[in-house]
N, C-alpha and C positions, 0 to 999 in steps of 0.2 A: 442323612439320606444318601444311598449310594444312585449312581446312575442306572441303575436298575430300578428303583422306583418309579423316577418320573419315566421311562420309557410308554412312550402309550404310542400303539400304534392306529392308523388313521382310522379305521373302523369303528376302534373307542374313540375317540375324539370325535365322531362322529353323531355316535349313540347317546353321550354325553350331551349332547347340542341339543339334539332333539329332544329327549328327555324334559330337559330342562324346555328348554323352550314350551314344552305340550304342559309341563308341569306346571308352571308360569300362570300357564292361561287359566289349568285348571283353578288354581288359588285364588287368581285375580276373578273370577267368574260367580255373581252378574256387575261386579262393580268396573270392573271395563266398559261397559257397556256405557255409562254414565261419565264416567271417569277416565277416558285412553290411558292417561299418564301414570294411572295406578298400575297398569300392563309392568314399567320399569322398577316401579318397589316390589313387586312381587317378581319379579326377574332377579332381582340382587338380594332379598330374603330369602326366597326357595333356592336360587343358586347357592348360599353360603349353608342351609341344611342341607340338601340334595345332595350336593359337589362333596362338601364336608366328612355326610353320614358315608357315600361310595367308595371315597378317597381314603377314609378313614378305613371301612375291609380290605382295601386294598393294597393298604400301606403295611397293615398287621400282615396279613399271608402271606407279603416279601419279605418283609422281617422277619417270618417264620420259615423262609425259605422256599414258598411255593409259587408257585407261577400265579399271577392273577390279572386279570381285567376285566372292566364292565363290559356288559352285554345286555343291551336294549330286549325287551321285551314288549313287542308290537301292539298283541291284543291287548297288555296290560295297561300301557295307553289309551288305546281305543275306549276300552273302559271305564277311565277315570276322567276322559272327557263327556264321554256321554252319562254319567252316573251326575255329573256338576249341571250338564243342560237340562237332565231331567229333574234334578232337584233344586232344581236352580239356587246351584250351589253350597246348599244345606249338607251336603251329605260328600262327603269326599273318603272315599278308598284309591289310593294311586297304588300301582305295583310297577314303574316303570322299567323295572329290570334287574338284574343284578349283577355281583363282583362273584365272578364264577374262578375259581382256583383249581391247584392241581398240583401232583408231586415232579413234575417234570424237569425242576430245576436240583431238586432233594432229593428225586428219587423215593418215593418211600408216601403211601399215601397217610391222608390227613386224619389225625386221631380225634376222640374226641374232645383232648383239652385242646388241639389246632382250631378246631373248630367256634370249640366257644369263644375261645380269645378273641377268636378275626369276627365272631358274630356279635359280642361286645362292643367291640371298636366303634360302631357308626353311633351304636345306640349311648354311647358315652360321651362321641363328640360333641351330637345335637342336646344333652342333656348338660353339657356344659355350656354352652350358647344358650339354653333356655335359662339358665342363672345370668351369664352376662348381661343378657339383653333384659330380663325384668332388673336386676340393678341396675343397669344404666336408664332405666325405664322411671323407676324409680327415685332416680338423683335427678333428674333433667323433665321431667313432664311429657316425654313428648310419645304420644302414643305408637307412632308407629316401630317404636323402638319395644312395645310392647307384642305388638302384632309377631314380629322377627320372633322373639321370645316365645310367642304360640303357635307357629309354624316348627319350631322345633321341638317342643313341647307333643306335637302333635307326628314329630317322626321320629321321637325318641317311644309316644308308650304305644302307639301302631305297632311301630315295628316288636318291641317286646312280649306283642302275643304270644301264647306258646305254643302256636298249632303252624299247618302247611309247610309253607316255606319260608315264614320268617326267622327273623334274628331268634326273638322268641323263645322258639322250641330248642334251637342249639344251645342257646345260654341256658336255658332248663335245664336239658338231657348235661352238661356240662357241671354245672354248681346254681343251685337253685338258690343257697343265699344269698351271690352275686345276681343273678337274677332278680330278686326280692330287693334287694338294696335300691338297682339301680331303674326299679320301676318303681318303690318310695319317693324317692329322689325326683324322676321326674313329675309324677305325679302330682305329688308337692308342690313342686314349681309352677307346673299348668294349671292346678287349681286356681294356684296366686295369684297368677295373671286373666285367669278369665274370669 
């Protein structure tokens, strides 16, 4: 990774925090309620999908040579906490934002194998953290390392819808058999685990 990767400037680091933070709660919601201390497993679960899946677009469109960073998305928040209080909890769609890119660094806008690639990336990282964590789920007994497992599971085939603005429709319009593979895969996986 060159020093252009990790550059983030304060806004992202910012949007990051809250995100995660708003996300946290959603996940954790209604077992906080019960629970305070479940508020920090669901902090350090959704942060290593959340962090993981952003960092992951993010890291592919520098490598691709485009400018990127995340950018909160307020309502989508709003959203996904009030979707978790009225269904208390049942029901979670989060959209808290995205890794917004651009040719600025390249010059030259983003095609659409650019596109697929960096839209891949998040949905491959959490699809390989949903294998980790049901195997170690698996070797060791201990559930919460399952839970980790279905939290990614759960932002790997989200995001592979193939409609709006998700990953989804770019890895579609891109290579639909990478697509197909990599929603077997997780699929697969979050079956297992739930």
């Amino acid at each position: 990774m060159t020093l252009r990767m990790l550059d983030f400037t304060e806004r992202e680091i910012k949007d990051i925090a809250i995100s995660l933070l708003i996300l946290s709660l959603v996940f954790a919601y209604p077992e906080i309620l019960f629970r305070p201390g479940f508020f920090v497993f669901s902090l350090l679960t959704v942060g290593i999908a959340f962090i993981g899946h952003e960092l992951s677009h993010r890291f592919a469109a520098r490598r691709l040579g485009f400018y990127s960073e995340y950018v909160m998305w307020k309502e989508g928040l709003l959203m996904a906490l009030l979707l978790a209080v009225i269904t208390n909890g049942a029901f979670i769609f989060a959209a808290p934002g995205a890794v917004v890119f651009s040719g600025y660094w390249v010059f030259r806008r983003p095609e659409i194998d650019d596109i697929g690639k960096i839209g891949i990336a998040g949905v491959v990282f959490n699809t390989i953290m949903l294998y980790f964590f049901a195997l170690s789920y698996f070797l060791t007994g201990i559930p919460l390392l399952s839970y980790a497992g279905q939290i990614n599971g759960w932002f790997a085939i989200l995001n592979l819808f193939p409609f709006g603005p998700l990953d989804g429709r770019k890895v579609m319009q891109w290579n639909p058999k990478v697509w197909f593979l990599v929603f077997v895969l997780a699929a697969a996986g979050f079956g297992v685990l739930i």
